[in-house]
mmCIF file of the N, C-alpha and C atoms, coordinates in Angstrom:
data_MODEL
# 
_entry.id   MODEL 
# 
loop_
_atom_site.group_PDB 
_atom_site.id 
_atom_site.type_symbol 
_atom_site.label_atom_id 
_atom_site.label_alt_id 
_atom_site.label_comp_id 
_atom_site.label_asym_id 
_atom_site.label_entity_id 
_atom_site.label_seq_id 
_atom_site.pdbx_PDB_ins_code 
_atom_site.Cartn_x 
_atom_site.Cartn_y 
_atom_site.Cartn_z 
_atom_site.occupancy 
_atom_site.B_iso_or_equiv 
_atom_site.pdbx_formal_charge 
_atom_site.auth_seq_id 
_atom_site.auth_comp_id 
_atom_site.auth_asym_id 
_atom_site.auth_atom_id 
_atom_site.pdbx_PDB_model_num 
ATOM 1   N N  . UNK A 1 1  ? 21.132  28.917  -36.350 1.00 0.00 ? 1  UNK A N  1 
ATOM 2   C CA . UNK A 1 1  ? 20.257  28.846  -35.191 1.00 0.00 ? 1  UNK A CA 1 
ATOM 3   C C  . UNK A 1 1  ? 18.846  28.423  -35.602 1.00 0.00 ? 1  UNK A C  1 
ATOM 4   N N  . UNK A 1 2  ? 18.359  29.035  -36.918 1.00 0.00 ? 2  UNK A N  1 
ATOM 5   C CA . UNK A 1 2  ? 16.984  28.369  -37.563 1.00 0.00 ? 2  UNK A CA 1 
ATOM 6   C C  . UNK A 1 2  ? 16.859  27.335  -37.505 1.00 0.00 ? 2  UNK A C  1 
ATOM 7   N N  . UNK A 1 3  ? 17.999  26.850  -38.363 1.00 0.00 ? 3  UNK A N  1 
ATOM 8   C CA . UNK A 1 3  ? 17.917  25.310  -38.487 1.00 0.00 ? 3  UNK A CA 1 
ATOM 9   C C  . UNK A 1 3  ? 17.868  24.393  -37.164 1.00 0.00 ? 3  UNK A C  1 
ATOM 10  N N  . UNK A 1 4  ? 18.675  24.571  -36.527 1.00 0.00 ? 4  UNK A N  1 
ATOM 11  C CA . UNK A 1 4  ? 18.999  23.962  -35.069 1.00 0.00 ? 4  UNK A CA 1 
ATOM 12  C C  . UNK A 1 4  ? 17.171  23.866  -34.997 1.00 0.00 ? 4  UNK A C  1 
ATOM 13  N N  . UNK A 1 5  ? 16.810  24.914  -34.336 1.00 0.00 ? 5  UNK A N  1 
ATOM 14  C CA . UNK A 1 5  ? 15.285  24.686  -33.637 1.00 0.00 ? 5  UNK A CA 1 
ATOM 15  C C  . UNK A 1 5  ? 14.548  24.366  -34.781 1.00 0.00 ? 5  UNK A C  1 
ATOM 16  N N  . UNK A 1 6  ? 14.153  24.551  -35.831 1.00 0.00 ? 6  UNK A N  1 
ATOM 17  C CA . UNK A 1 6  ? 13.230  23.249  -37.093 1.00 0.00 ? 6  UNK A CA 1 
ATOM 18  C C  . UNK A 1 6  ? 13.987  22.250  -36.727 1.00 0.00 ? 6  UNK A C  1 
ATOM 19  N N  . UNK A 1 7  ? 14.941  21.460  -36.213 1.00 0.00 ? 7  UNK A N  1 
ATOM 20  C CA . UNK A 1 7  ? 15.263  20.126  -35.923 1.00 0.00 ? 7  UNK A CA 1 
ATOM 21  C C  . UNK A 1 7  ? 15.061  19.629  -35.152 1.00 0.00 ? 7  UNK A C  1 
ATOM 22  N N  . UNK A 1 8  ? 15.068  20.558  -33.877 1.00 0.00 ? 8  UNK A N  1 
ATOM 23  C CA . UNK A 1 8  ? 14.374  20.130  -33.025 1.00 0.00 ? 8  UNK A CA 1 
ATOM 24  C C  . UNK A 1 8  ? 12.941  20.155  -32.483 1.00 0.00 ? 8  UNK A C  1 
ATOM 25  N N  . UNK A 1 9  ? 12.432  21.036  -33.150 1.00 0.00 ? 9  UNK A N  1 
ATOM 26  C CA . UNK A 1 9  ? 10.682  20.919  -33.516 1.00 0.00 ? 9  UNK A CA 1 
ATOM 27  C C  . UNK A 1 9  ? 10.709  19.516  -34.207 1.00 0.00 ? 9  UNK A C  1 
ATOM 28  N N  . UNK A 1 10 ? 11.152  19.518  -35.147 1.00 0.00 ? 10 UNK A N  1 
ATOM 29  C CA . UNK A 1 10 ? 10.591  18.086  -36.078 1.00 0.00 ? 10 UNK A CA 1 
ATOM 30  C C  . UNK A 1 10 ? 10.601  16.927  -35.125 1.00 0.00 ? 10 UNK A C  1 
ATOM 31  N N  . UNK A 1 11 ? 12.025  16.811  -34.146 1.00 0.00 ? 11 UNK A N  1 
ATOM 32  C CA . UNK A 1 11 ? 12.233  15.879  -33.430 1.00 0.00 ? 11 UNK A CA 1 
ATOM 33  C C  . UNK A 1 11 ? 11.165  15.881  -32.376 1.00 0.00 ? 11 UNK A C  1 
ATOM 34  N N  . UNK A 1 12 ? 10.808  16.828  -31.554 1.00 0.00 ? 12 UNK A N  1 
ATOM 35  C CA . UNK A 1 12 ? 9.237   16.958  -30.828 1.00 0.00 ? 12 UNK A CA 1 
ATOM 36  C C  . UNK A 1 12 ? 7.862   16.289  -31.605 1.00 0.00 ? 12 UNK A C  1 
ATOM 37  N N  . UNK A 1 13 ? 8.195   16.756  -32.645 1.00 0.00 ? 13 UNK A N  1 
ATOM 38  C CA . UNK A 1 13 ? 6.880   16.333  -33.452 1.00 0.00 ? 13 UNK A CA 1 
ATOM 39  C C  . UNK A 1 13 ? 7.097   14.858  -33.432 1.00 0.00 ? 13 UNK A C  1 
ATOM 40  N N  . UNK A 1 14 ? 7.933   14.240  -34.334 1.00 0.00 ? 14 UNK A N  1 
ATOM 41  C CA . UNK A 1 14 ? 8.311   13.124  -34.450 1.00 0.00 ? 14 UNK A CA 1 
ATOM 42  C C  . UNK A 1 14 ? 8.171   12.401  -33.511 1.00 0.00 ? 14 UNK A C  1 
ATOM 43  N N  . UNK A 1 15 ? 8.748   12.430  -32.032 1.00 0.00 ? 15 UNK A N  1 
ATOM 44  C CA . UNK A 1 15 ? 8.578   11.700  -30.685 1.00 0.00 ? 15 UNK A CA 1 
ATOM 45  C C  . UNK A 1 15 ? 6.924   11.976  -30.731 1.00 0.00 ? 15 UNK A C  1 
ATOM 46  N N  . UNK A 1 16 ? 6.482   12.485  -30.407 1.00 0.00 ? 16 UNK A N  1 
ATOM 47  C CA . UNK A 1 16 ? 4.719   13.033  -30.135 1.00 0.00 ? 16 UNK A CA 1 
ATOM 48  C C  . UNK A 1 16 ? 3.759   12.029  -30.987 1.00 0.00 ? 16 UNK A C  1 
ATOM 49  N N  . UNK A 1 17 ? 4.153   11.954  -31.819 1.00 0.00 ? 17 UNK A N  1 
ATOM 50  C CA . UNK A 1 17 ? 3.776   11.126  -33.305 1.00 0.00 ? 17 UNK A CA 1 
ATOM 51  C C  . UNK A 1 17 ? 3.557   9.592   -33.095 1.00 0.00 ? 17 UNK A C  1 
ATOM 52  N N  . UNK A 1 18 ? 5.474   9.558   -32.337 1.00 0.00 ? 18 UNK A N  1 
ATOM 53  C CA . UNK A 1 18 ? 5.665   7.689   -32.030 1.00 0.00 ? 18 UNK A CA 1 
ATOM 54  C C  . UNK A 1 18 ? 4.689   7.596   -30.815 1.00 0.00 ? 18 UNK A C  1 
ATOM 55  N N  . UNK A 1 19 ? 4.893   8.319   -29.809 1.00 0.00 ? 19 UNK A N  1 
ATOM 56  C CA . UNK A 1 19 ? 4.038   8.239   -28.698 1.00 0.00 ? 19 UNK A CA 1 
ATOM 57  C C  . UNK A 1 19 ? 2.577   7.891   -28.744 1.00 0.00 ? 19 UNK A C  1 
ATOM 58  N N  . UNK A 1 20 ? 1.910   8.569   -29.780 1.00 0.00 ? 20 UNK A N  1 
ATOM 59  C CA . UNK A 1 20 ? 0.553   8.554   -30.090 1.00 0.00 ? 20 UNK A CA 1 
ATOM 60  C C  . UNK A 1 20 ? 0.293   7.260   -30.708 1.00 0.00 ? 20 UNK A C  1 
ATOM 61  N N  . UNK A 1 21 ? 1.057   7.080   -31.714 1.00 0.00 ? 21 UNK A N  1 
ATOM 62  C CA . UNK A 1 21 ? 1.021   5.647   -32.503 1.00 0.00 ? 21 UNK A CA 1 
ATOM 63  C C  . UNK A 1 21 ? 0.916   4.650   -31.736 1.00 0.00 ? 21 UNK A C  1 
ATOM 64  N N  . UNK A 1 22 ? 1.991   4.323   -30.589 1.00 0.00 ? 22 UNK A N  1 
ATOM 65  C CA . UNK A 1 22 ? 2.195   3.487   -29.685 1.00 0.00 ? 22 UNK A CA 1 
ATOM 66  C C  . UNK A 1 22 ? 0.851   3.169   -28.673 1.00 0.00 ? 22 UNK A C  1 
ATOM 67  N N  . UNK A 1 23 ? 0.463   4.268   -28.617 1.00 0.00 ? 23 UNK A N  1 
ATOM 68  C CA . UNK A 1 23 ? -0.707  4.333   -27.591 1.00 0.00 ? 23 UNK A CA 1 
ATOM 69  C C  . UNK A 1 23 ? -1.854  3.447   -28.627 1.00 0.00 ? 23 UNK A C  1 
ATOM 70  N N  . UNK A 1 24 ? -1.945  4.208   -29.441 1.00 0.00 ? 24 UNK A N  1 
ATOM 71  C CA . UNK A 1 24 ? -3.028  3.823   -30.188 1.00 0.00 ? 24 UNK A CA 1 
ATOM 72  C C  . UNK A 1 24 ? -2.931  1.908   -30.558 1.00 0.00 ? 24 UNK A C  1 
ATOM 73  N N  . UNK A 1 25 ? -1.628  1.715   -30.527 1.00 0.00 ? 25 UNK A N  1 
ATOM 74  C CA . UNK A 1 25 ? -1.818  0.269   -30.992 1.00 0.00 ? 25 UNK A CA 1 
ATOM 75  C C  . UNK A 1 25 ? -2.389  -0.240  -29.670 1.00 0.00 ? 25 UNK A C  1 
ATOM 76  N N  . UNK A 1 26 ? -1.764  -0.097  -28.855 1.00 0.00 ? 26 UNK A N  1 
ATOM 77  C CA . UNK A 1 26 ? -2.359  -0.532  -27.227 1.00 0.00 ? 26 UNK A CA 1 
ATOM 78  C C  . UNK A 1 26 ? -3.650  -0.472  -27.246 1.00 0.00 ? 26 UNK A C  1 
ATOM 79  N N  . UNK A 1 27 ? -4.163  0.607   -27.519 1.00 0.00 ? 27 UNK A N  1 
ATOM 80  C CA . UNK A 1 27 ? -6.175  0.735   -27.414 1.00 0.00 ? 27 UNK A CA 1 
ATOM 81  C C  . UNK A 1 27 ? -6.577  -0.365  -28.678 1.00 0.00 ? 27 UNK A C  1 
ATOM 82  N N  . UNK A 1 28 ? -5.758  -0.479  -29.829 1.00 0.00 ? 28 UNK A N  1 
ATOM 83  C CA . UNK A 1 28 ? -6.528  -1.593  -30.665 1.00 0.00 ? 28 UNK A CA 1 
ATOM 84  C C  . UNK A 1 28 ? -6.118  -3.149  -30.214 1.00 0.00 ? 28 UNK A C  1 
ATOM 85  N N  . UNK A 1 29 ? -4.852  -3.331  -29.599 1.00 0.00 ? 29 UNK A N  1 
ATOM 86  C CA . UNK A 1 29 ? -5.240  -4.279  -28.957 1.00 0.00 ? 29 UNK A CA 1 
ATOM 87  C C  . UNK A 1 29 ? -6.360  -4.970  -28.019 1.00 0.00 ? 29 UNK A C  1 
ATOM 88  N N  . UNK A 1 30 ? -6.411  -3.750  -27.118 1.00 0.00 ? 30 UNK A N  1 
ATOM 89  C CA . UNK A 1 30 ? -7.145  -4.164  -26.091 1.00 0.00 ? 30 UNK A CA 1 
ATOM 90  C C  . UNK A 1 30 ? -8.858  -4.026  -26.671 1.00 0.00 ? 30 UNK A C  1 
ATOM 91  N N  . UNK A 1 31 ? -9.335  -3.044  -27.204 1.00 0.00 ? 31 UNK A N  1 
ATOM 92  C CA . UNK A 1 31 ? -10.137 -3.247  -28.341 1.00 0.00 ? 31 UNK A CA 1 
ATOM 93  C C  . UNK A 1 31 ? -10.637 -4.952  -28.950 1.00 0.00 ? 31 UNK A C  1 
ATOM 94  N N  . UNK A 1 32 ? -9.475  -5.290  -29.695 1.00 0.00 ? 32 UNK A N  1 
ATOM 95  C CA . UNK A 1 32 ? -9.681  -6.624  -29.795 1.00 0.00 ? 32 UNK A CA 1 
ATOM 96  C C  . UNK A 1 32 ? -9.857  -7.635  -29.044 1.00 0.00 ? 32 UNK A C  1 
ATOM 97  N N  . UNK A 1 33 ? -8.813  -7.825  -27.898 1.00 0.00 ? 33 UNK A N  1 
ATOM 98  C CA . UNK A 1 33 ? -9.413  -8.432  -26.778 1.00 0.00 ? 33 UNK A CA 1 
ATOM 99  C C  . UNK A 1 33 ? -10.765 -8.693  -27.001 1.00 0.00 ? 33 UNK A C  1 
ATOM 100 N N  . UNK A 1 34 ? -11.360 -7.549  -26.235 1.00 0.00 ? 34 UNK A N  1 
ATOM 101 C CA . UNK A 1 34 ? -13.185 -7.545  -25.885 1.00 0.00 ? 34 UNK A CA 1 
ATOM 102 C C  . UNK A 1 34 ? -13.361 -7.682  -26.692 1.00 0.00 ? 34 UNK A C  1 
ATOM 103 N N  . UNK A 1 35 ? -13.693 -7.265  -28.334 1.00 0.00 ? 35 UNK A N  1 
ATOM 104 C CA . UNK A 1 35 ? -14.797 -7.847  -29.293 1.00 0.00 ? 35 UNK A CA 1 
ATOM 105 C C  . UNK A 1 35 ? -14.302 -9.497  -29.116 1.00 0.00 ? 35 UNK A C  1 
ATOM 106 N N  . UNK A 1 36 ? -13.093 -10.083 -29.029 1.00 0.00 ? 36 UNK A N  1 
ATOM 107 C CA . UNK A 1 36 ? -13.211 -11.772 -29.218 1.00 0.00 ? 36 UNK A CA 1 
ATOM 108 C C  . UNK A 1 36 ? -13.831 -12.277 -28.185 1.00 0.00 ? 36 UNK A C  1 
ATOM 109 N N  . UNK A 1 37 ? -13.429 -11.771 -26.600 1.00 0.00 ? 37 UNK A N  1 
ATOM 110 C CA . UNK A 1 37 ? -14.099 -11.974 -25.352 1.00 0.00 ? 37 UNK A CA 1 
ATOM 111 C C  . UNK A 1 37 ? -15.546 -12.249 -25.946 1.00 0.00 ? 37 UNK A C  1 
ATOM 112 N N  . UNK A 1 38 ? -16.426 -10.961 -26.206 1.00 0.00 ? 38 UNK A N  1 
ATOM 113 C CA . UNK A 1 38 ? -17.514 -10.700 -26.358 1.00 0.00 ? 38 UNK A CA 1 
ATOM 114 C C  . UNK A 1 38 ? -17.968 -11.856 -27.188 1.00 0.00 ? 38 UNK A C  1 
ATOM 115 N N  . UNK A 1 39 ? -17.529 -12.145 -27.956 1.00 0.00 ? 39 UNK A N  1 
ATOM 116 C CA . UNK A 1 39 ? -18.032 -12.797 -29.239 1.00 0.00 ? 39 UNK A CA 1 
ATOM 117 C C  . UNK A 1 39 ? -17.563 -14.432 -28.696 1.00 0.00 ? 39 UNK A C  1 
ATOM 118 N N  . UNK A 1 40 ? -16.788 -14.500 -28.250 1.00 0.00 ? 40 UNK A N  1 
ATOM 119 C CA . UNK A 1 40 ? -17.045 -15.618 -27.664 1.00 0.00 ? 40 UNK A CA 1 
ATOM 120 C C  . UNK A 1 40 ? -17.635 -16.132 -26.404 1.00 0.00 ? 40 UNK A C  1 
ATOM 121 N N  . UNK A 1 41 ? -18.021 -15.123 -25.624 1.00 0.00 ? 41 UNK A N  1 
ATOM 122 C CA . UNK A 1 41 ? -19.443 -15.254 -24.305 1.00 0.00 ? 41 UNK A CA 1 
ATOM 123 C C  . UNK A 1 41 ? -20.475 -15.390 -24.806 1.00 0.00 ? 41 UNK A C  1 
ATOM 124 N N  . UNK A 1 42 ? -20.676 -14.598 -26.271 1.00 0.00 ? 42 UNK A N  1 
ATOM 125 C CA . UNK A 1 42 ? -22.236 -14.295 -26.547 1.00 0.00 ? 42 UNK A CA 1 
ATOM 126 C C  . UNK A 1 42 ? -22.840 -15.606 -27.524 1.00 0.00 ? 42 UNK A C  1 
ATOM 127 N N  . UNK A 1 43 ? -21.643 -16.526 -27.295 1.00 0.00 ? 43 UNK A N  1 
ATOM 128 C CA . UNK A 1 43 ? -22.480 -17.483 -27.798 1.00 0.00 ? 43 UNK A CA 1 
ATOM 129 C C  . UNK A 1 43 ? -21.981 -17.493 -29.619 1.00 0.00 ? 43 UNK A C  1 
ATOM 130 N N  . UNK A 1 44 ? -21.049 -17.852 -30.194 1.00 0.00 ? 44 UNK A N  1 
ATOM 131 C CA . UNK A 1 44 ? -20.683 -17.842 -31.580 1.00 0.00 ? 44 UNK A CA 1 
ATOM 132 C C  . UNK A 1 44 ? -21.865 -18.326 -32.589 1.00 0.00 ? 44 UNK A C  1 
ATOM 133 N N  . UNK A 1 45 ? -21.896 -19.925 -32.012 1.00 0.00 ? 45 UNK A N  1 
ATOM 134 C CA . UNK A 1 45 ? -22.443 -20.805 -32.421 1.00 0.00 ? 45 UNK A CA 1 
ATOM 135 C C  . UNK A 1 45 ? -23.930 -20.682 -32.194 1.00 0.00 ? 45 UNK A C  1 
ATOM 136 N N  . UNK A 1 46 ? -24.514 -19.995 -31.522 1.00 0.00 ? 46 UNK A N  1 
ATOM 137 C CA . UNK A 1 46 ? -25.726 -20.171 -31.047 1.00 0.00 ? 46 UNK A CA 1 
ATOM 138 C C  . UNK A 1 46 ? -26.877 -19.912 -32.587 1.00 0.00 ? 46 UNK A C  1 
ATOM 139 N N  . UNK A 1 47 ? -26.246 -19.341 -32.946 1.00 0.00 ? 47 UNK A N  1 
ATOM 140 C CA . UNK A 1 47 ? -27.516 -19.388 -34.286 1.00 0.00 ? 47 UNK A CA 1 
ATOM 141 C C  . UNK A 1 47 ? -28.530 -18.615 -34.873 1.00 0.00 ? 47 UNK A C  1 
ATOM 142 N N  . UNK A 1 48 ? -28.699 -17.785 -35.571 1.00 0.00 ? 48 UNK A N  1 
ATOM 143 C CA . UNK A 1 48 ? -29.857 -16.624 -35.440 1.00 0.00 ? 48 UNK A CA 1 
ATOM 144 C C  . UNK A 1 48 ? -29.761 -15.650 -34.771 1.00 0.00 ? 48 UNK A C  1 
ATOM 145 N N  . UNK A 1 49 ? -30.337 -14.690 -35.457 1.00 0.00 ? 49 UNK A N  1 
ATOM 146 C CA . UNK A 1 49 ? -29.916 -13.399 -34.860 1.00 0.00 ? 49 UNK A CA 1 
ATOM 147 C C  . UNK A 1 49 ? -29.683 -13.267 -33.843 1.00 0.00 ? 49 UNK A C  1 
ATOM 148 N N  . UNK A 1 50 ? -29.956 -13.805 -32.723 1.00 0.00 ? 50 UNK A N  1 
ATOM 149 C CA . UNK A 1 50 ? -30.006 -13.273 -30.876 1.00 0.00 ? 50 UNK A CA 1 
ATOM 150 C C  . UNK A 1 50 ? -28.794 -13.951 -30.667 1.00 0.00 ? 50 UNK A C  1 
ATOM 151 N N  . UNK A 1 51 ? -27.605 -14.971 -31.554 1.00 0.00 ? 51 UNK A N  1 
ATOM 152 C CA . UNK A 1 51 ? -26.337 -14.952 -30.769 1.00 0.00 ? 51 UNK A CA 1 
ATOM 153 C C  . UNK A 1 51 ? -25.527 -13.995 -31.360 1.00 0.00 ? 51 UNK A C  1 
ATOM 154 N N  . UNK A 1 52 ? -26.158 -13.099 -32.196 1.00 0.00 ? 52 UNK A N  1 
ATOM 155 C CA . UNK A 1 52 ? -25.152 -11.545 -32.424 1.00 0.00 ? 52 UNK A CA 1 
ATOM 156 C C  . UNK A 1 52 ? -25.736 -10.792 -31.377 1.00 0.00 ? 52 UNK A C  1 
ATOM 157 N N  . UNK A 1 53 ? -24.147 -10.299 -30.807 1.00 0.00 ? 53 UNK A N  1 
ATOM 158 C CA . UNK A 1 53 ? -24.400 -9.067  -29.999 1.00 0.00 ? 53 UNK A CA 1 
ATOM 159 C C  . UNK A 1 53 ? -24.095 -7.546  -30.472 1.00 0.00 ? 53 UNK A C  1 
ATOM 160 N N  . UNK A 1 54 ? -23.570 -7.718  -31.833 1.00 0.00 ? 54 UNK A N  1 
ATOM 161 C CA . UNK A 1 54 ? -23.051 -6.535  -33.100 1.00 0.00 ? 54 UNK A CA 1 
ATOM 162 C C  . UNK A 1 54 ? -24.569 -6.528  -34.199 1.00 0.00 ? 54 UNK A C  1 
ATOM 163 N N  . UNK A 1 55 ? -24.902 -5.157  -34.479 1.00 0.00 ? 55 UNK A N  1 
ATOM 164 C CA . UNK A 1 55 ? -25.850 -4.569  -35.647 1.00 0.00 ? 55 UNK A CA 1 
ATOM 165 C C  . UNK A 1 55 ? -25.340 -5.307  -37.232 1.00 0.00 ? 55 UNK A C  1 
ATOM 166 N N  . UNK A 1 56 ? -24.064 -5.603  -37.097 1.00 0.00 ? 56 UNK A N  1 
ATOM 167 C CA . UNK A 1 56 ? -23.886 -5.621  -38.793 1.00 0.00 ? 56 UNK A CA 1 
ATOM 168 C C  . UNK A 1 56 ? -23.278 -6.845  -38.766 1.00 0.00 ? 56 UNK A C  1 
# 
């Protein structure tokens, strides 16, 4: 009976885990999106500091 439920904890954990992962790639996609958006509205080419819209 131990075993049974540690297997199925792990399997909770495990699903919870993929779920989160999954999500998370979604937010770095979309993440990326906007910085290329951004970076390509703000002018790539423009030249000198004022066509960065990023500190670094």
């Amino acid at each position: 009976m131990g075993a049974l439920l540690l297997v199925l904890l792990l399997v909770v954990i495990l699903a919870g885990a993929g779920f989160a992962i999954h999500v998370l790639w979604w937010v770095a996609v979309v993440v990326l999106v906007l910085w290329l958006l951004g970076f390509a509205f703000r002018g790539a080419g423009a030249g000198g500091s004022r066509g960065r819209w990023y500190r670094w």
